[in-house]
BAFI-3210 file (N, C-alpha, C; in Angstrom, 3 decimals, decimal comma, padded with zeros to 6 digits):
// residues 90
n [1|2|3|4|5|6|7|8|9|10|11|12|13|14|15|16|17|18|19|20|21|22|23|24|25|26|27|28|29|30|31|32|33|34|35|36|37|38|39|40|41|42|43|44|45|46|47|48|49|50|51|52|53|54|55|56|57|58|59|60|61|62|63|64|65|66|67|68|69|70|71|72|73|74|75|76|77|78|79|80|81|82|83|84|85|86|87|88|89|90]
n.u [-031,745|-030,217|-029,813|-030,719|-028,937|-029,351|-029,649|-028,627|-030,507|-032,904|-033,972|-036,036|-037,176|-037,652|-039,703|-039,071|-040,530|-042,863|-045,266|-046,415|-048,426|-051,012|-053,556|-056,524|-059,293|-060,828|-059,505|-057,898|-055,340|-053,190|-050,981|-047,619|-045,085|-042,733|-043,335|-042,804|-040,404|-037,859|-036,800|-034,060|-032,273|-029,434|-029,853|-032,615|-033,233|-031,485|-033,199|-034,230|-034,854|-034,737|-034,077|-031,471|-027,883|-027,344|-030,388|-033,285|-034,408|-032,704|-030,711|-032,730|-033,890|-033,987|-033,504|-035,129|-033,978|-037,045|-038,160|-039,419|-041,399|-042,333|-044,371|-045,581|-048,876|-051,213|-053,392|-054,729|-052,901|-051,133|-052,114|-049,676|-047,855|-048,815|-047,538|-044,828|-043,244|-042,468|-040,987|-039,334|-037,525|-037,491]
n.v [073,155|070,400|067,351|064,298|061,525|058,057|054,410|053,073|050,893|051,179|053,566|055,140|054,448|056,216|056,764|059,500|061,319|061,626|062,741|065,299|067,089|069,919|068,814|068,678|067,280|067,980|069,127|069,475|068,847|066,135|064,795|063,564|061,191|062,453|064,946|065,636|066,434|064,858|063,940|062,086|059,773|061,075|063,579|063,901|064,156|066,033|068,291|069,142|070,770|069,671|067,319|067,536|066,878|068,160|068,889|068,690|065,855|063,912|062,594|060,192|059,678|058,007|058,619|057,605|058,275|058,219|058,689|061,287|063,384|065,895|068,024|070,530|072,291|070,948|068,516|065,582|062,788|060,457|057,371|055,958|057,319|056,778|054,114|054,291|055,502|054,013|051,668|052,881|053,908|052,418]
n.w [008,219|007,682|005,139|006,130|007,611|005,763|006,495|003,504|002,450|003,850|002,825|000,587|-002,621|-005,181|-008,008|-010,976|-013,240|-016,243|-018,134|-020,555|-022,096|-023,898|-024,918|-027,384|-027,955|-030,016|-032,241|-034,996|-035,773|-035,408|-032,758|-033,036|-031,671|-032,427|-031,482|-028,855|-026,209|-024,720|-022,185|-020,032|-017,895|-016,022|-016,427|-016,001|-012,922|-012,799|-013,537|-011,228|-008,051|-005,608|-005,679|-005,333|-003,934|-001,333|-000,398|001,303|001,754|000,433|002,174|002,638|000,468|-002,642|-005,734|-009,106|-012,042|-014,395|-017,423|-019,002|-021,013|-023,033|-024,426|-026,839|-027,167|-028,966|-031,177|-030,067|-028,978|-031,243|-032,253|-032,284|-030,929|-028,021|-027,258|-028,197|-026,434|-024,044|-024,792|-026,438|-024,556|-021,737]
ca.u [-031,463|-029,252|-030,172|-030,222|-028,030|-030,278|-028,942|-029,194|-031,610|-034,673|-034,215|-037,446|-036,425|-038,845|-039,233|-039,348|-041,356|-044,117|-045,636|-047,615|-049,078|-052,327|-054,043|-057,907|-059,754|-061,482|-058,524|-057,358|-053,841|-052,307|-049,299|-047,066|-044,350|-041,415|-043,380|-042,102|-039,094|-038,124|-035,642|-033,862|-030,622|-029,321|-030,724|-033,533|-032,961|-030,972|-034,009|-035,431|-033,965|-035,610|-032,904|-030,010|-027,751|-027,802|-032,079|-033,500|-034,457|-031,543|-030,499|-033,622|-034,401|-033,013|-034,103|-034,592|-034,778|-037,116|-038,358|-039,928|-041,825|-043,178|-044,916|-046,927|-050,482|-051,707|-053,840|-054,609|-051,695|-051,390|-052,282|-047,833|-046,777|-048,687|-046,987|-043,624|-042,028|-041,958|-040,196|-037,416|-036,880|-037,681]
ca.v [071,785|069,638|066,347|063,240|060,003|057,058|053,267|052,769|049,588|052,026|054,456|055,084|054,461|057,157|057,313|060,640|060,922|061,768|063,083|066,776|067,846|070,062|068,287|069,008|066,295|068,623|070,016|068,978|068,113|065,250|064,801|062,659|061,314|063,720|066,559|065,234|066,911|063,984|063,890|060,633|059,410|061,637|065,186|064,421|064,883|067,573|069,359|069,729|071,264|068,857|066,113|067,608|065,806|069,246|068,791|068,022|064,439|063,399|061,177|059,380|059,238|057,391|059,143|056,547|058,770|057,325|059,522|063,261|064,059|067,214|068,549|071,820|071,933|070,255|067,796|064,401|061,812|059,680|055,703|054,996|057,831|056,174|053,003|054,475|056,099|053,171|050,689|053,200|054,131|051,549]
ca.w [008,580|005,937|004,766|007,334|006,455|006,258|005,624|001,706|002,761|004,089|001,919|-000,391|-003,900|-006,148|-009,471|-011,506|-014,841|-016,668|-019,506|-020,179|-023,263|-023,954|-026,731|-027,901|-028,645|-031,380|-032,886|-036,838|-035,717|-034,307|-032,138|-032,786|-030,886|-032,475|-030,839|-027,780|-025,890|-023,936|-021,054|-019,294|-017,511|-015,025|-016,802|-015,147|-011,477|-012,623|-013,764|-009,817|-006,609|-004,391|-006,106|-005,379|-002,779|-000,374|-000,011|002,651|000,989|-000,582|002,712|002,652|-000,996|-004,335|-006,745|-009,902|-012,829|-015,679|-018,780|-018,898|-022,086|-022,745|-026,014|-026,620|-027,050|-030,060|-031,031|-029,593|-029,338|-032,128|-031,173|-031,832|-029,993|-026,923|-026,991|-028,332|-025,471|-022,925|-025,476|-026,671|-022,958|-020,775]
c.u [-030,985|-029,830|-029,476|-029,635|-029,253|-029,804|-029,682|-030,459|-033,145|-034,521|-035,321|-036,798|-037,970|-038,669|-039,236|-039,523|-042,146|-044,501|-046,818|-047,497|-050,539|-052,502|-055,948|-058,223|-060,297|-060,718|-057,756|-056,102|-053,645|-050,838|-048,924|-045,973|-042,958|-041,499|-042,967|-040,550|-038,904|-036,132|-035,366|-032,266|-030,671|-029,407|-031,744|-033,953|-032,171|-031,822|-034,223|-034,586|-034,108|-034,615|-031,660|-029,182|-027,958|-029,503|-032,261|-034,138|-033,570|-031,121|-031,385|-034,172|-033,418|-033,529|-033,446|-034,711|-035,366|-037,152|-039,312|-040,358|-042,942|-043,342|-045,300|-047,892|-050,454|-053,233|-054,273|-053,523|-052,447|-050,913|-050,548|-047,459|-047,241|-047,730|-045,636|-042,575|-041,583|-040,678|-038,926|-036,855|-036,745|-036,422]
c.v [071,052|068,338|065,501|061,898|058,907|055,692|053,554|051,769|050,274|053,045|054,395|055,068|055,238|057,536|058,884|060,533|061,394|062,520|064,154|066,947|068,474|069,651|068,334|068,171|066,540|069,401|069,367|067,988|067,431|065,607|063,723|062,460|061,748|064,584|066,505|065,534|065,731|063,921|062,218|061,085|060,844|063,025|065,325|064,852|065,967|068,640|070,338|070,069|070,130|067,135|066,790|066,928|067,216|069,373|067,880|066,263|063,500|062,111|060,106|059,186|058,444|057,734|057,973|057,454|057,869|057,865|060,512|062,915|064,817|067,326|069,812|071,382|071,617|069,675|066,469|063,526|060,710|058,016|055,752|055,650|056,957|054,984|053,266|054,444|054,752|052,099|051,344|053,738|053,533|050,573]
c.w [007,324|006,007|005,931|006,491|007,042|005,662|004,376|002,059|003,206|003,499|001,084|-001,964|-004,865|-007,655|-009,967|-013,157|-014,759|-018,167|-019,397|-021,870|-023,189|-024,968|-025,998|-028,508|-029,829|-032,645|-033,689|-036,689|-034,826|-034,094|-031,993|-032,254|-030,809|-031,827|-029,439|-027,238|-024,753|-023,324|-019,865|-018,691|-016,334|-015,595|-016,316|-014,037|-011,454|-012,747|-011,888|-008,421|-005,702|-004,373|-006,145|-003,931|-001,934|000,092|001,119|002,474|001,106|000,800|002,453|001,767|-002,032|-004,743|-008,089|-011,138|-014,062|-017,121|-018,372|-020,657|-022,744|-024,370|-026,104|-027,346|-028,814|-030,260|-030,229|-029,924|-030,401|-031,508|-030,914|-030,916|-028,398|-026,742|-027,352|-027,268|-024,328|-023,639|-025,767|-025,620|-021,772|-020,937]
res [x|x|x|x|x|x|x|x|x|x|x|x|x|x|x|x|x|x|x|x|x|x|x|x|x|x|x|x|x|x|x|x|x|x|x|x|x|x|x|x|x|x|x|x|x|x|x|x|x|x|x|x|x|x|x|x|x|x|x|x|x|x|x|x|x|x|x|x|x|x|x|x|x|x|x|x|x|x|x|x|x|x|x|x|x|x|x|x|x|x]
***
């Protein structure tokens, strides 16, 4: 079954985002917010099948993309990186 057309006006408008790191609250090193691979703009619905216009979605969704940022495991975030990412991406 292919994607249904739905006026733009009821369409669900959904963001896509988020943020993954393992960090150890007990562990020497911090992470700060370079260690961050961070994805925006329209790379991010490119990441996912489920956003492509052919999905069974795609009539009835907007996909809004916002920011993706991924780390590997570390330490605990350091206080700036929390407050960084929304200001230089938002």
């Amino acid at each position: 079954m292919g994607p249904r057309s739905v006026p733009t006006s009821s369409r669900l408008r959904t963001g896509i985002g988020g943020t993954a790191i393992e960090s150890g609250q007990f562990c020497p090193h911090r992470s700060a917010y370079g260690a961050f691979r961070v994805t925006r703009g329209p790379a991010l619905p490119d990441r996912y099948t489920w956003t492509r216009p052919d999905s069974d979605p795609a009539g009835s969704v907007e996909w809004v993309p916002l920011v993706r940022a991924v780390a590997v495991p570390g330490g605990p975030v350091e206080r700036p990186g929390h407050g960084a990412a929304p200001g230089r991406h938002g």
